[in-house]
CHARMM-style PDB file with segment names, atoms N, HN, CA, C and O in Angstrom:
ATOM      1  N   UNK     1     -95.861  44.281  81.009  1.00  0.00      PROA
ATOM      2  CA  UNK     1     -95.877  45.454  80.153  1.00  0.00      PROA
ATOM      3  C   UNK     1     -97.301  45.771  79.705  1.00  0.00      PROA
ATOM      4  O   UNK     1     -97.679  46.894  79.372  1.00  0.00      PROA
ATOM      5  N   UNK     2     -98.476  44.049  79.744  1.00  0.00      PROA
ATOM      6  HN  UNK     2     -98.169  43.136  80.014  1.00  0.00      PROA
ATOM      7  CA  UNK     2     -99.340  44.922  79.145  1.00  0.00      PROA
ATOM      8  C   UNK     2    -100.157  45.673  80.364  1.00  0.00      PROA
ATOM      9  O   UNK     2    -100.486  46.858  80.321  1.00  0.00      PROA
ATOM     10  N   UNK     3    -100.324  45.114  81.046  1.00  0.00      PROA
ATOM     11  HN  UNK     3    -100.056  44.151  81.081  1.00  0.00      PROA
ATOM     12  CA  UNK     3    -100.801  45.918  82.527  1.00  0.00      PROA
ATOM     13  C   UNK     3    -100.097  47.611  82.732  1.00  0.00      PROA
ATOM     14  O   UNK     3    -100.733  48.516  83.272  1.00  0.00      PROA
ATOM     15  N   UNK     4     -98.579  47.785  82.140  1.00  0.00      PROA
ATOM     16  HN  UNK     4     -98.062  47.050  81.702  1.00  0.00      PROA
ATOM     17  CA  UNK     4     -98.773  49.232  82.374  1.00  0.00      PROA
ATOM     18  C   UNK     4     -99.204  50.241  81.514  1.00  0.00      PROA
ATOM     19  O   UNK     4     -99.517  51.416  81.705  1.00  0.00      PROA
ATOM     20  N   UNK     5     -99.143  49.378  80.315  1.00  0.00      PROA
ATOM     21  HN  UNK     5     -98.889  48.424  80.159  1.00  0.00      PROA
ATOM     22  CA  UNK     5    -100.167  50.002  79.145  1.00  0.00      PROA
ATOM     23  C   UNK     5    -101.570  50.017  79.225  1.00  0.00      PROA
ATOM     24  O   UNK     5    -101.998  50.735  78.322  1.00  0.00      PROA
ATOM     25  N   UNK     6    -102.478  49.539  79.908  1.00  0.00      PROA
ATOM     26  HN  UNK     6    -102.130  48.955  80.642  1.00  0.00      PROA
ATOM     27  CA  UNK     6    -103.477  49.345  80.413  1.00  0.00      PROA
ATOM     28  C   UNK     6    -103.755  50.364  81.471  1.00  0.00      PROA
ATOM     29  O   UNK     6    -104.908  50.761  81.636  1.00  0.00      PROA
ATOM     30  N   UNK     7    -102.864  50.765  82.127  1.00  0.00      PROA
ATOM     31  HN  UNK     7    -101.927  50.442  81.993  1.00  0.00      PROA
ATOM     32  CA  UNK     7    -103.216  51.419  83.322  1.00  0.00      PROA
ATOM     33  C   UNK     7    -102.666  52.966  82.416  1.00  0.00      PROA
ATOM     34  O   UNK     7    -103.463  53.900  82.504  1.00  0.00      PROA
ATOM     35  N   UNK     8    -101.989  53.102  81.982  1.00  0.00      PROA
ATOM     36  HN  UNK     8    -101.341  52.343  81.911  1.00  0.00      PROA
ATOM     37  CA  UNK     8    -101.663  54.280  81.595  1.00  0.00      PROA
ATOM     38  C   UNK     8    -102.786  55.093  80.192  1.00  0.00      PROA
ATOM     39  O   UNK     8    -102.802  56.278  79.860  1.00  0.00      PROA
ATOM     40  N   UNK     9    -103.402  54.229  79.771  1.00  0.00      PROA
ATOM     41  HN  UNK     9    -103.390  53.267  80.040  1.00  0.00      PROA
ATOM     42  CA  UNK     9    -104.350  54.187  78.859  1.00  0.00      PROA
ATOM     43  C   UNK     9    -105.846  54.792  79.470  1.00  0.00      PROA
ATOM     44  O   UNK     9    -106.717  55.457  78.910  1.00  0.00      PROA
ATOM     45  N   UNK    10    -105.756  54.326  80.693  1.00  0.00      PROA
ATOM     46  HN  UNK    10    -105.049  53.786  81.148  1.00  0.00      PROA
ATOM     47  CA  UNK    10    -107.047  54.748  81.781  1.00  0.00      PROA
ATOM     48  C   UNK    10    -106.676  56.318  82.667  1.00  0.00      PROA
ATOM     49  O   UNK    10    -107.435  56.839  83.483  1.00  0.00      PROA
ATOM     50  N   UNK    11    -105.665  56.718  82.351  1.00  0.00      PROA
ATOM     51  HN  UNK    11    -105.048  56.295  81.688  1.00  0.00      PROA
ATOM     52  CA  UNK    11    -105.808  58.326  82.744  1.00  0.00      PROA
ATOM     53  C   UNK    11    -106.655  59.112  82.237  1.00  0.00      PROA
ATOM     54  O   UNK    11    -107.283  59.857  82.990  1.00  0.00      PROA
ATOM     55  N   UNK    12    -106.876  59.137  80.863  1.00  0.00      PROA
ATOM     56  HN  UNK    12    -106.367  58.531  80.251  1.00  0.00      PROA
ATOM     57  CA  UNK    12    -107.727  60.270  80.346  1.00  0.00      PROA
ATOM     58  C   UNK    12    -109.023  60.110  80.499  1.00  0.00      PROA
ATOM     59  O   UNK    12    -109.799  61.035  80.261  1.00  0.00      PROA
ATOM     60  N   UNK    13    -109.535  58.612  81.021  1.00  0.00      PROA
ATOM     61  HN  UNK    13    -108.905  57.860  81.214  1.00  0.00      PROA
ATOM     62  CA  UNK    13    -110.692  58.408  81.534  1.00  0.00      PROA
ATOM     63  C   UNK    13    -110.794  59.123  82.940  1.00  0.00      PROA
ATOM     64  O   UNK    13    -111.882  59.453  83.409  1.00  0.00      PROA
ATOM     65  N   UNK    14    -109.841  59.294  83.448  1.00  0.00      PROA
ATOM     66  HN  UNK    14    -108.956  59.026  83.067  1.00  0.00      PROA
ATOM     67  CA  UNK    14    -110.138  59.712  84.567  1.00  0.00      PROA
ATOM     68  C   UNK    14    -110.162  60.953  84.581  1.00  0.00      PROA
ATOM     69  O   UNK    14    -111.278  61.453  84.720  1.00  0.00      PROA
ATOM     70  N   UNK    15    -109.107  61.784  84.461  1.00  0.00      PROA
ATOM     71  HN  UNK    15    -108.200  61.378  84.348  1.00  0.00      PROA
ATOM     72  CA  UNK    15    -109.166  63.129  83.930  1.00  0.00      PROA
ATOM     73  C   UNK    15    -110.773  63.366  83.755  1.00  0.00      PROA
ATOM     74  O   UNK    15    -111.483  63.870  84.625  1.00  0.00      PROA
ATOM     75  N   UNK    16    -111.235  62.897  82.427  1.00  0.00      PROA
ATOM     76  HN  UNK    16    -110.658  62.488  81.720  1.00  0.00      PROA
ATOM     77  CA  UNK    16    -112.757  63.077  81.967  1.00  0.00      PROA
ATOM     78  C   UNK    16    -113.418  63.459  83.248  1.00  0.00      PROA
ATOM     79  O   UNK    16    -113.741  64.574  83.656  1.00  0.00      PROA
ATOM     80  N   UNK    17    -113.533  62.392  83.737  1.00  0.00      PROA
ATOM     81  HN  UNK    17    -113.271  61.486  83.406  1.00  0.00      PROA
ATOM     82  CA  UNK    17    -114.266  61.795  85.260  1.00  0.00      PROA
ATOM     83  C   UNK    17    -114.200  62.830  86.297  1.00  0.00      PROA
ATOM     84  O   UNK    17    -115.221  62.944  86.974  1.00  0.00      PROA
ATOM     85  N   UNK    18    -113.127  63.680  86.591  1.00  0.00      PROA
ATOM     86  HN  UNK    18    -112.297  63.588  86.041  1.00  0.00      PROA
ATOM     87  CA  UNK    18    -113.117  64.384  87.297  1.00  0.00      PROA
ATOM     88  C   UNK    18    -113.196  65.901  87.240  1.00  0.00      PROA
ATOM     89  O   UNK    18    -113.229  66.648  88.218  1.00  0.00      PROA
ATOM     90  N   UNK    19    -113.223  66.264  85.917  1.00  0.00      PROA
ATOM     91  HN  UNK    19    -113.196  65.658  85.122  1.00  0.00      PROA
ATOM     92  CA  UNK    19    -113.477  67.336  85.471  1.00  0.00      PROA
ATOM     93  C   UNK    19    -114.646  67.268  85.505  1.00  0.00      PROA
ATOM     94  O   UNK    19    -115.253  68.190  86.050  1.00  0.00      PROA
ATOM     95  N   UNK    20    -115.457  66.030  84.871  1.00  0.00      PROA
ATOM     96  HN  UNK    20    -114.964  65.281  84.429  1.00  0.00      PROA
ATOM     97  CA  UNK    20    -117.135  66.467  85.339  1.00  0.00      PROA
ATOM     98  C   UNK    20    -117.762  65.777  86.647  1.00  0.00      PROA
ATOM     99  O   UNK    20    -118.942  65.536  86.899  1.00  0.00      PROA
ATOM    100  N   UNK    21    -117.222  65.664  86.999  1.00  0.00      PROA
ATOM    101  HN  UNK    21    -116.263  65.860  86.794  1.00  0.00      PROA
ATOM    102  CA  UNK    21    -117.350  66.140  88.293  1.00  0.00      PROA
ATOM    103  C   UNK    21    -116.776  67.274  89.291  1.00  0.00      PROA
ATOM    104  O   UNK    21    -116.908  67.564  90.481  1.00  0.00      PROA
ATOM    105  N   UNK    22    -116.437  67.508  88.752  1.00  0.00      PROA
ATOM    106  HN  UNK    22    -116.330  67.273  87.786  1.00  0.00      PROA
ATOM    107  CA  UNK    22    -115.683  68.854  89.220  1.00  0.00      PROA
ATOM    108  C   UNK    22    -116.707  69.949  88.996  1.00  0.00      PROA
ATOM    109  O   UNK    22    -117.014  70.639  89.968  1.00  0.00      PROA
ATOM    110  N   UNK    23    -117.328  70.207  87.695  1.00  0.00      PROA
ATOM    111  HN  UNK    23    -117.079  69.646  86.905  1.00  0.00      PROA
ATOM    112  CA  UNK    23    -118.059  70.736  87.076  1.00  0.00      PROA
ATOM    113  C   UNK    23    -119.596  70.457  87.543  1.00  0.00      PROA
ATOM    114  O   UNK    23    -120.146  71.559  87.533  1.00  0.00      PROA
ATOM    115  N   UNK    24    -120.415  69.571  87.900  1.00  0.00      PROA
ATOM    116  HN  UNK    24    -119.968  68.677  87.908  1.00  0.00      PROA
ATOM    117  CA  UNK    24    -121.451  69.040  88.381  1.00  0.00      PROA
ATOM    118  C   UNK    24    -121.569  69.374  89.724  1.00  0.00      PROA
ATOM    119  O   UNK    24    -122.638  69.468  90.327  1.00  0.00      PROA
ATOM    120  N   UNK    25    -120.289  69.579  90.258  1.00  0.00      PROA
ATOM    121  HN  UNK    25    -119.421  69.502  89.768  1.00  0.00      PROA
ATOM    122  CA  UNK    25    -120.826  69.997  91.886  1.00  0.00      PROA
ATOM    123  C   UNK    25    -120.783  71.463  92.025  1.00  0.00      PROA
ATOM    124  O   UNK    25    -121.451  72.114  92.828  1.00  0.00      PROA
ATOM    125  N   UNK    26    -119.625  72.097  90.853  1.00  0.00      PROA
ATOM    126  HN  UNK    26    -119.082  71.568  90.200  1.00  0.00      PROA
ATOM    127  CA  UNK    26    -120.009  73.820  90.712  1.00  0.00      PROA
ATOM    128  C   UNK    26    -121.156  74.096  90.211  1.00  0.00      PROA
ATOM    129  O   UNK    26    -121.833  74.809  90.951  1.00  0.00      PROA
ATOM    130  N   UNK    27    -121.802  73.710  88.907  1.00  0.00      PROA
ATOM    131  HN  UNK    27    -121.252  73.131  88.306  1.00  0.00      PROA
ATOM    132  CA  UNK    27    -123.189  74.368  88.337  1.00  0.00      PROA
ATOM    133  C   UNK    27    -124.543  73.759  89.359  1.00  0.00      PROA
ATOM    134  O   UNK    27    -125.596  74.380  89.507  1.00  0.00      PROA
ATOM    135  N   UNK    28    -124.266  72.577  89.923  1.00  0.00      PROA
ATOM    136  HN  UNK    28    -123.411  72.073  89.803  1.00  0.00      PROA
ATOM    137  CA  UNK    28    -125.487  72.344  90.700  1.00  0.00      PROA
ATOM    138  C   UNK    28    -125.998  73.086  91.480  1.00  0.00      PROA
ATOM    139  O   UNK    28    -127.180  72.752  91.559  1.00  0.00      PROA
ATOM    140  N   UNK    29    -125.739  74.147  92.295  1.00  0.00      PROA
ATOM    141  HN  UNK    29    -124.779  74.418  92.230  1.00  0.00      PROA
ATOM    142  CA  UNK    29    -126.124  75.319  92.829  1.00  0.00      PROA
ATOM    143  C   UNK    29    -126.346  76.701  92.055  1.00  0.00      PROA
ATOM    144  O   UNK    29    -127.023  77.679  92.372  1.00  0.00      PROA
ATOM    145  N   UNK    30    -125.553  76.455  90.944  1.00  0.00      PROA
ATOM    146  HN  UNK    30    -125.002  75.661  90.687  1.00  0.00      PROA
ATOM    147  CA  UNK    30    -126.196  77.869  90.259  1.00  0.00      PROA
ATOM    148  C   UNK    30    -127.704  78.073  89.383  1.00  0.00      PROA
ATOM    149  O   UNK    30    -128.390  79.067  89.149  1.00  0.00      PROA
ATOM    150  N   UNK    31    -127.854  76.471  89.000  1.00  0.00      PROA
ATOM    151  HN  UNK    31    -127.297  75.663  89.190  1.00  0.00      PROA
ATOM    152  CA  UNK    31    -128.964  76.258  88.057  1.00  0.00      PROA
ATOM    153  C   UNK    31    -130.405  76.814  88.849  1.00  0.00      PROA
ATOM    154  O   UNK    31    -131.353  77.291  88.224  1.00  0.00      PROA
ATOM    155  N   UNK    32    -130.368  76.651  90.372  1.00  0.00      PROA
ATOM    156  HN  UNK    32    -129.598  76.264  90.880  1.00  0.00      PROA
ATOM    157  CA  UNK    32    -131.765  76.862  90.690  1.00  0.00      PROA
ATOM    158  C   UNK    32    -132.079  78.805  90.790  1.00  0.00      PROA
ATOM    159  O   UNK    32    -133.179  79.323  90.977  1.00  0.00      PROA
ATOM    160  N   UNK    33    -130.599  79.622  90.577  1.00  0.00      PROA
ATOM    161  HN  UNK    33    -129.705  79.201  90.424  1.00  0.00      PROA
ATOM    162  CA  UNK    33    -130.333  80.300  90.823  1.00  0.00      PROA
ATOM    163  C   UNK    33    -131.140  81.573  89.127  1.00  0.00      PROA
ATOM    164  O   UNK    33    -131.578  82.715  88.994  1.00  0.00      PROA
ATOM    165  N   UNK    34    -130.883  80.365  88.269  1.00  0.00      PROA
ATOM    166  HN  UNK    34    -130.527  79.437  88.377  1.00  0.00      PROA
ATOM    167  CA  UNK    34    -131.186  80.729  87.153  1.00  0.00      PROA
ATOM    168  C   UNK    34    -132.599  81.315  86.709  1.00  0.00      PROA
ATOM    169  O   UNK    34    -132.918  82.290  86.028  1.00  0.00      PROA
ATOM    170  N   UNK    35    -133.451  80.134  87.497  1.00  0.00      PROA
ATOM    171  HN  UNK    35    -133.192  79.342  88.050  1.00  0.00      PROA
ATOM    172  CA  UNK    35    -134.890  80.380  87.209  1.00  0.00      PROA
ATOM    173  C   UNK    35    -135.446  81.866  87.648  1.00  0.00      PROA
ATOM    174  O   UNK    35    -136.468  82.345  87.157  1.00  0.00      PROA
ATOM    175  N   UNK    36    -134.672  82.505  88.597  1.00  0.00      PROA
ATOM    176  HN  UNK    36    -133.841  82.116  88.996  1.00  0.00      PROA
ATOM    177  CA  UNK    36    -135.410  83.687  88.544  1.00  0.00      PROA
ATOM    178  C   UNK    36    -134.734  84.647  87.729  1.00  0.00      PROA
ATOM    179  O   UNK    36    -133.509  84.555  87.657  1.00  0.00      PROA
ATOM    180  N   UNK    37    -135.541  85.885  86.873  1.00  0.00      PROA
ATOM    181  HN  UNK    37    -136.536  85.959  86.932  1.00  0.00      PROA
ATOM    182  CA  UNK    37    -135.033  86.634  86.029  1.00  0.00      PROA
ATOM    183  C   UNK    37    -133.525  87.611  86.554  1.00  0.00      PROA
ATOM    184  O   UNK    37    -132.665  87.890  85.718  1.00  0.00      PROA
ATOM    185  N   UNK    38    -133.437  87.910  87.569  1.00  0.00      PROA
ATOM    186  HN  UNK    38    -134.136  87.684  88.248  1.00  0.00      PROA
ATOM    187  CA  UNK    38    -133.192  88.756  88.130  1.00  0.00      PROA
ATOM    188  C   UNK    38    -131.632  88.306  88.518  1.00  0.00      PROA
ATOM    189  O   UNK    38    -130.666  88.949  88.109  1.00  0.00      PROA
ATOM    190  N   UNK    39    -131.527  87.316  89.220  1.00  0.00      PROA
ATOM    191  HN  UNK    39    -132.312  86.793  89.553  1.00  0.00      PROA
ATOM    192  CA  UNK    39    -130.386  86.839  89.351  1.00  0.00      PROA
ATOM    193  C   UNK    39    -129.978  85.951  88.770  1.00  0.00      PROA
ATOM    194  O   UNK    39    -129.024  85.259  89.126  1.00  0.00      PROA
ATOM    195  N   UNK    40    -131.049  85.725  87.133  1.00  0.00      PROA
ATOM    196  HN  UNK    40    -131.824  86.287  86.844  1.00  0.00      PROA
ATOM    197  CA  UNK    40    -130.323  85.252  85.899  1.00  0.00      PROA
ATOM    198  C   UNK    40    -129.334  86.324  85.122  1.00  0.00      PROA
ATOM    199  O   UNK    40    -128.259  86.161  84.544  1.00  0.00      PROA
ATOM    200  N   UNK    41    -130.145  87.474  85.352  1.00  0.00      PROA
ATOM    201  HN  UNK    41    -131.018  87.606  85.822  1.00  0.00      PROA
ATOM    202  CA  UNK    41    -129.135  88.611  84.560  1.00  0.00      PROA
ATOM    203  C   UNK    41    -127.709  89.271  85.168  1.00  0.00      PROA
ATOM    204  O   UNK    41    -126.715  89.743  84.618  1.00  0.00      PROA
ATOM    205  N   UNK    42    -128.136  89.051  86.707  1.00  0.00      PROA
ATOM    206  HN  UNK    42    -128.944  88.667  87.153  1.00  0.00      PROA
ATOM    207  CA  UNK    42    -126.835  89.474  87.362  1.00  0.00      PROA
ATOM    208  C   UNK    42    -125.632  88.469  87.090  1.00  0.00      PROA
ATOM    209  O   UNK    42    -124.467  88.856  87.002  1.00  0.00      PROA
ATOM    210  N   UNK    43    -126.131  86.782  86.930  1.00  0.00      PROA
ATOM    211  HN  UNK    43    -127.078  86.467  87.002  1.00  0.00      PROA
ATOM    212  CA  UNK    43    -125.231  86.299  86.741  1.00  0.00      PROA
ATOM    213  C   UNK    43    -124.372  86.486  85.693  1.00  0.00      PROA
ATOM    214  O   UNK    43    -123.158  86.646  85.819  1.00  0.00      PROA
ATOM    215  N   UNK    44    -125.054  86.468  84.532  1.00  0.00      PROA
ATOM    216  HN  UNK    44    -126.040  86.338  84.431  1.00  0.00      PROA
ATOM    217  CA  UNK    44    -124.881  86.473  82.949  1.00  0.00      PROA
ATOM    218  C   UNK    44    -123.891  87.324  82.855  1.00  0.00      PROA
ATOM    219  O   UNK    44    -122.774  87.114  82.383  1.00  0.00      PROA
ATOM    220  N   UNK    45    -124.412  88.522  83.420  1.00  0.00      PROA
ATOM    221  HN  UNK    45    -125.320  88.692  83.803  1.00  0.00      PROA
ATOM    222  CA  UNK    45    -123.297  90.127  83.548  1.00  0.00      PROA
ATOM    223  C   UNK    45    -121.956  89.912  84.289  1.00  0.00      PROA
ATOM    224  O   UNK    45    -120.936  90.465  83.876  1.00  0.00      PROA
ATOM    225  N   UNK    46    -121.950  89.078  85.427  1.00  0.00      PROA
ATOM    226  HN  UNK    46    -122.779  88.629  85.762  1.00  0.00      PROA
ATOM    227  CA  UNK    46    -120.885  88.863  86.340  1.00  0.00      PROA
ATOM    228  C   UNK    46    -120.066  87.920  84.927  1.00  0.00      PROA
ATOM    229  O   UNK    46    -118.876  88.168  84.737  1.00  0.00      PROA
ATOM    230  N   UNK    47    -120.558  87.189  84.280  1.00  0.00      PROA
ATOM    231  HN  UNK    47    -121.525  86.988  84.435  1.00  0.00      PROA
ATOM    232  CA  UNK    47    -119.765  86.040  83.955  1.00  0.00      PROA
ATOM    233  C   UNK    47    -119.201  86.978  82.698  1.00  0.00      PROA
ATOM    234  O   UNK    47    -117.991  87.144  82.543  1.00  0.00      PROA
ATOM    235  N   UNK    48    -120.102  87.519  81.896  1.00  0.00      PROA
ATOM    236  HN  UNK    48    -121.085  87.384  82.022  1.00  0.00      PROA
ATOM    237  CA  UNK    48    -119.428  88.098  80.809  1.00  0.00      PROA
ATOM    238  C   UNK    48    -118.144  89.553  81.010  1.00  0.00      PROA
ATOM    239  O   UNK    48    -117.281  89.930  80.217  1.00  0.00      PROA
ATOM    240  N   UNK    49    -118.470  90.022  82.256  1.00  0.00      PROA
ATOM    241  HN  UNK    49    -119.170  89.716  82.901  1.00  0.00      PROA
ATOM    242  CA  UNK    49    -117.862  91.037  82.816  1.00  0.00      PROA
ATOM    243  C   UNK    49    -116.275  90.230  83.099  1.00  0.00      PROA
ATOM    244  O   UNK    49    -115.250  90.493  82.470  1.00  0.00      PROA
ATOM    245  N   UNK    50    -116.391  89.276  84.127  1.00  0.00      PROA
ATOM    246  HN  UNK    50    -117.224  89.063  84.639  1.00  0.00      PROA
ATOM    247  CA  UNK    50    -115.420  88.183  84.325  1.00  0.00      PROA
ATOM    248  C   UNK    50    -114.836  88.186  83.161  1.00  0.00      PROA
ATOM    249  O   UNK    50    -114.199  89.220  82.966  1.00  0.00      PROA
ATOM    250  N   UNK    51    -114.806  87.391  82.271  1.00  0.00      PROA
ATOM    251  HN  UNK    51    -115.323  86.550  82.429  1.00  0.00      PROA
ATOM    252  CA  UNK    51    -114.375  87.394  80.809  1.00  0.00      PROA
ATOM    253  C   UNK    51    -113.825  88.430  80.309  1.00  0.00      PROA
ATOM    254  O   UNK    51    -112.602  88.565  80.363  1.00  0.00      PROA
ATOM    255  N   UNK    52    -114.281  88.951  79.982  1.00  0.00      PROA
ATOM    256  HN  UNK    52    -115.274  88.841  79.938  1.00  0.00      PROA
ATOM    257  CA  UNK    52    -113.687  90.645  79.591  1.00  0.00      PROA
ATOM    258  C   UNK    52    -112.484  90.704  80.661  1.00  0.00      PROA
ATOM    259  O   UNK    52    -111.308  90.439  80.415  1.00  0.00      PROA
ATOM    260  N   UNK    53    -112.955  91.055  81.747  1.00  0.00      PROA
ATOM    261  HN  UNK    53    -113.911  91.270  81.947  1.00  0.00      PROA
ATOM    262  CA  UNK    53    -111.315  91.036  82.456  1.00  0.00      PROA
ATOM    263  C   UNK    53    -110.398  90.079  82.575  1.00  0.00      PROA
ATOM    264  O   UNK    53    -109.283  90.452  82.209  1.00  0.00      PROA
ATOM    265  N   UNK    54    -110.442  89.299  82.843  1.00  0.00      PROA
ATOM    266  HN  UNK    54    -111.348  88.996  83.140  1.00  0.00      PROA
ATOM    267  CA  UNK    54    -109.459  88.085  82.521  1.00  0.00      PROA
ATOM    268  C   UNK    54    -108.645  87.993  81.211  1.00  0.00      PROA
ATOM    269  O   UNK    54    -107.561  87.418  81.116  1.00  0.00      PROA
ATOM    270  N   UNK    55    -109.346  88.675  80.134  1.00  0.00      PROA
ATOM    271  HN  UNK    55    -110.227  89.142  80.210  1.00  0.00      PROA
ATOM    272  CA  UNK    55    -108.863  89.174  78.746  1.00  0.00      PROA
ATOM    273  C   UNK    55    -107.916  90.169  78.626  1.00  0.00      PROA
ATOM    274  O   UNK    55    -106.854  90.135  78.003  1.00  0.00      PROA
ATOM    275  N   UNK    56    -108.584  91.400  79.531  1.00  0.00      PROA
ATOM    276  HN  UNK    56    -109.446  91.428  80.037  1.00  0.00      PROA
ATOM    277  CA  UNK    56    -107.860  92.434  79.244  1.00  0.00      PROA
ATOM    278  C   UNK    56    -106.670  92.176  79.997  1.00  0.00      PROA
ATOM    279  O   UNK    56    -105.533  92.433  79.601  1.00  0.00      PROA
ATOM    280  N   UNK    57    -106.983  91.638  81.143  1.00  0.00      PROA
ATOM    281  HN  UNK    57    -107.907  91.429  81.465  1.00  0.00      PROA
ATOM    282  CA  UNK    57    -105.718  91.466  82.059  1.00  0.00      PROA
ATOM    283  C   UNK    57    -104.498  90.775  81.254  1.00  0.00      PROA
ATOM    284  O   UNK    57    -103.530  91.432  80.870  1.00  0.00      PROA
ATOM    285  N   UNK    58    -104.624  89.514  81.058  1.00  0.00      PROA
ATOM    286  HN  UNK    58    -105.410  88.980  81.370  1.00  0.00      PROA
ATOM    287  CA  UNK    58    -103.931  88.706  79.951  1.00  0.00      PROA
ATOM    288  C   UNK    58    -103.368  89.771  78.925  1.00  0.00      PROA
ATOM    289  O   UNK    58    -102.249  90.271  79.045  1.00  0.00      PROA
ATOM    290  N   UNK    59    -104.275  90.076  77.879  1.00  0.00      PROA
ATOM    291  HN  UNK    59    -105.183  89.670  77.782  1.00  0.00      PROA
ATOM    292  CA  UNK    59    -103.801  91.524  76.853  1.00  0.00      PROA
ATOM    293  C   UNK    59    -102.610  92.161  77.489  1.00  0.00      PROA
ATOM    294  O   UNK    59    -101.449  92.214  77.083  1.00  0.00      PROA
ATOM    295  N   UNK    60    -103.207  92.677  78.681  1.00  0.00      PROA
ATOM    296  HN  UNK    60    -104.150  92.633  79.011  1.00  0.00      PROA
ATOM    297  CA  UNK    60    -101.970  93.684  79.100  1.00  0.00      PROA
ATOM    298  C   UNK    60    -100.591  92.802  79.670  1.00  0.00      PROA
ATOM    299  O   UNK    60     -99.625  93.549  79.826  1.00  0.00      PROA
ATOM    300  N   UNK    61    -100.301  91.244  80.034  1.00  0.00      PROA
ATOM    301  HN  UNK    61    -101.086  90.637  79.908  1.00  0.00      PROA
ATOM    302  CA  UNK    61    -100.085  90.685  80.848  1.00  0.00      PROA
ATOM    303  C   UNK    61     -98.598  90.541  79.407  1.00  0.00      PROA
ATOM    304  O   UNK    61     -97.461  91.011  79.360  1.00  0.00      PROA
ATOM    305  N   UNK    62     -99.396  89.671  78.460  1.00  0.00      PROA
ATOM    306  HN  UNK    62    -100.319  89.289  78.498  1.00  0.00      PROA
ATOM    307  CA  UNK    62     -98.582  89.691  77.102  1.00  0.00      PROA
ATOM    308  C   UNK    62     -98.114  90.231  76.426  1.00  0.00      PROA
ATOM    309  O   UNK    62     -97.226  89.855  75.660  1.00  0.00      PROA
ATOM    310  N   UNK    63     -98.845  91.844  76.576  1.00  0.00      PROA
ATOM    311  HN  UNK    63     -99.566  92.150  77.198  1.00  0.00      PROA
ATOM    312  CA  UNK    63     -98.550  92.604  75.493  1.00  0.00      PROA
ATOM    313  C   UNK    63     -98.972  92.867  73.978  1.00  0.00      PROA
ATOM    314  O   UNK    63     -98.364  93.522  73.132  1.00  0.00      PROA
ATOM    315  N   UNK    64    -100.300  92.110  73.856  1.00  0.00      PROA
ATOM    316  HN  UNK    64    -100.794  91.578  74.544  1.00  0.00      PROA
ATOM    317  CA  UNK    64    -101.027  91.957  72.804  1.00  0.00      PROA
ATOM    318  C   UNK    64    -101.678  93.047  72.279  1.00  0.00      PROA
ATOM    319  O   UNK    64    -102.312  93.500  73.232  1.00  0.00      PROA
ATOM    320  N   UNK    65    -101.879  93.698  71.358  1.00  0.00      PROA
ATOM    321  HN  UNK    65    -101.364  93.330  70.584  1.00  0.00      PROA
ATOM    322  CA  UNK    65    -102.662  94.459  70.425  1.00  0.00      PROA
ATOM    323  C   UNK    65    -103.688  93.944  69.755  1.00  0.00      PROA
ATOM    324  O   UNK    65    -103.695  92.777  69.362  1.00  0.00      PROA
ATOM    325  N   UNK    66    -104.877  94.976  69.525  1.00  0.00      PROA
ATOM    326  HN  UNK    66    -104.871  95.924  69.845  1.00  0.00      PROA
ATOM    327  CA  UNK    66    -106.115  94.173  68.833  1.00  0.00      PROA
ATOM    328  C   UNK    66    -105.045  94.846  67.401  1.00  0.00      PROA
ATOM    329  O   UNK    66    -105.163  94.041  66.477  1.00  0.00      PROA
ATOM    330  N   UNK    67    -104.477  95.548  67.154  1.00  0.00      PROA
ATOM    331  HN  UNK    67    -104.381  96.202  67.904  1.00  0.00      PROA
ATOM    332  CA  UNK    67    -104.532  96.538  66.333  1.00  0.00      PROA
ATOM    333  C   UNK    67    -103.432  96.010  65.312  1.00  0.00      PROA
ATOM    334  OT1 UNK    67    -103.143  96.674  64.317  1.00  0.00      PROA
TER     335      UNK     67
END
């Protein structure tokens, strides 16, 4: 019993673990992407643009009001 408490205790370590890594192999290509002005701002815009829609979509998806 204590071995499956032990092992079940070590999921969220892993979880952790693979989310950043998950995450480390997506931003590692965008960072060099950053240094120039230009396709720092396009990104910025794509990501905040992204956002916004994913919002509104959802909004409309639920049925939510700001109002």
């Amino acid at each position: 019993m204590k071995n499956f408490i032990q092992n079940l205790l070590r999921y969220p370590q892993f979880l952790v673990l693979i989310i950043g890594g998950v995450l480390s192999v997506a931003i590692a290509p965008i960072i060099p992407l950053l240094k120039k002005p230009v396709t720092a701002i396009a990104m910025i815009t794509a990501i905040v643009s992204g956002f916004i829609g994913v919002s509104l979509v959802l909004r409309a998806m639920l049925g939510l009001d700001i109002a």
